[in-house]
C-alpha angles and dihedrals in degrees: 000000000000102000152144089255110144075225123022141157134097115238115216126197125243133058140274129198109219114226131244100270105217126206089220119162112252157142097312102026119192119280125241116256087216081073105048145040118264105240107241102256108269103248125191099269118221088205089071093048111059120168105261147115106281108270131161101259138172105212105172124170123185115270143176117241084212087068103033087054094038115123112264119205086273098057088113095057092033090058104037085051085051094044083054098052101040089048096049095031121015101141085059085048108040149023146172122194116201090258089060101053101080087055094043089051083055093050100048094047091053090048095044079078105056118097096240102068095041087126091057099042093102104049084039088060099041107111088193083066105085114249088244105054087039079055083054100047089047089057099043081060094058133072090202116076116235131225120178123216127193129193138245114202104228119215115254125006094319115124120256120265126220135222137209106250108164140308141147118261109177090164107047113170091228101314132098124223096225096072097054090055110125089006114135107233089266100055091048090058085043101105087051106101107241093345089124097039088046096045118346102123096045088056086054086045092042087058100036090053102042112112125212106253089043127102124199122199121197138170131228119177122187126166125238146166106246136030096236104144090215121055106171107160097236081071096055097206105190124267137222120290147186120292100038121203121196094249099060093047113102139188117210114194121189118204098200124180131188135205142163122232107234094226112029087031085218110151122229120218105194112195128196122177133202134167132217129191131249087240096050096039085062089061084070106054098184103056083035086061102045089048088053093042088055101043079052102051098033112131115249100242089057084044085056097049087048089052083219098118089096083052111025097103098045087048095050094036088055078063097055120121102010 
């Protein structure tokens, strides 16, 4: 399930063969460098792996969605796989029901706007183009994937909720967008073992309280077999098994933002997703440590859900000494 796990994800066994991803002109073409800024390359910051037993947590910092959408050396390859994946298979990959599009609408014509998607401002902008193809081509011009949530006033001093309304989410981490749809933010963390017992009501405090103008970064981490950058269950991409050798171990981090629309008050969850190897991930031995902390001190049940409890102390003991 999508969450604010510090790990997430649900392996499931099979394999999948990726497709040739072609560089093929097309709706939402690339945009020159020469036109927007290059995103900073996304590290492993030190700052979202402290050194501590695994626990839910929030840890937001403040953030820009001009750097969180920004271009990264690999804009060229992440849009061309998007492209793939939006144009075979959009109705697996996105969706908009009809109380998102007033937010999408929001969204679209704020985005119209960014530099990295200049070559797709007009179509953008072109009310004759159906909300939902401009929301694809939106998303064809951005390397993070996009999930819109709307809110639902509660009675009495209790937070709004939010509900999942639309989005495109080429790079799910095991979970398809389609069966979120409609789910309010805690039943779409409900599979997650604990998370709404850990941290439920300060995610529906988090949205209500997050103000338009204001950008919020977070962090998730979660470990896998193969550096697919979707892994969307349908496609049953292998998962870990004993025993484990360095080369298959994988670490997905997810960069996630969040920010509110000033006029809809739909939030935005932007999600962008890299992978680093076990190997690499021992030449930094801080970040090496808390992974294998939190591998180590992961409740069962998570373990469970995560189907790593075969693998979990290989997996910690390959980080050993780094």
């Amino acid at each position: 399930a999508v969450s604010f796990a510090n790990v997430h994800g649900h392996p499931e066994d099979g394999q999948s063969v990726a497709p040739d991803f072609e560089k093929a002109d097309g709706r939402a073409t690339v945009p020159s460098r020469k036109r927007c800024r290059t995103m900073p390359p996304i590290t492993l910051d030190p700052r979202w792996f402290a050194d501590e037993d695994f626990r839910f947590s929030l840890g937001t910092v403040p953030g820009t969605t001009t750097e969180f959408f920004a271009p990264s050396a690999d804009t060229a390859t992440i849009l061309a796989e998007r492209r793939t994946w939006l144009r075979t298979d959009p109705q697996s990959y996105a969706a908009l029901l009809p109380a998102g599009e007033p937010i999408a609408a929001e969204l679209i014509e704020l985005a119209s706007a960014w530099p990295m998607l200049a070559d797709a401002t007009s179509t953008l902008r072109n009310s004759e183009v159906s909300l939902f193809d401009r929301l694809l081509i939106l998303s064809e011009g951005l390397e993070p994937d996009l999930v819109l949530l709307a809110p639902q006033p509660q009675h009495g001093d209790r937070d709004t909720r939010f509900t999942v309304v639309g989005g495109c989410v080429c790079f799910p981490s095991m979970w398809r967008l389609t069966d979120k749809l409609g789910q309010r933010v805690d039943e779409v963390h409900q599979p997650v073992p604990q998370l709404n017992a850990s941290i439920g009501p300060q995610i529906d405090r988090l949205l209500s309280r997050l103000r338009p103008g204001k950008c919020l970064v977070r962090a998730n981490w979660s470990v896998c077999r193969v550096p697919e950058l979707n892994q969307h269950p349908d496609r049953h991409l292998p998962a870990l098994q004993s025993p484990v050798r360095p080369g298959e171990a994988w670490l997905r981090r997810e960069d996630q933002c969040l920010f509110t629309l000033p006029k809809t008050g739909g939030v935005i969850f932007g999600i962008r997703v890299t992978h680093t190897t076990w190997r690499d991930l021992r030449q930094q031995p801080a970040v090496a440590r808390h992974v294998a902390r939190g591998l180590r001190t992961m409740p069962t049940d998570m373990l469970d859900y995560k189907r790593l409890n075969e693998v979990v102390s290989e997996l910690a003991a390959l980080l050993d000494g780094a």
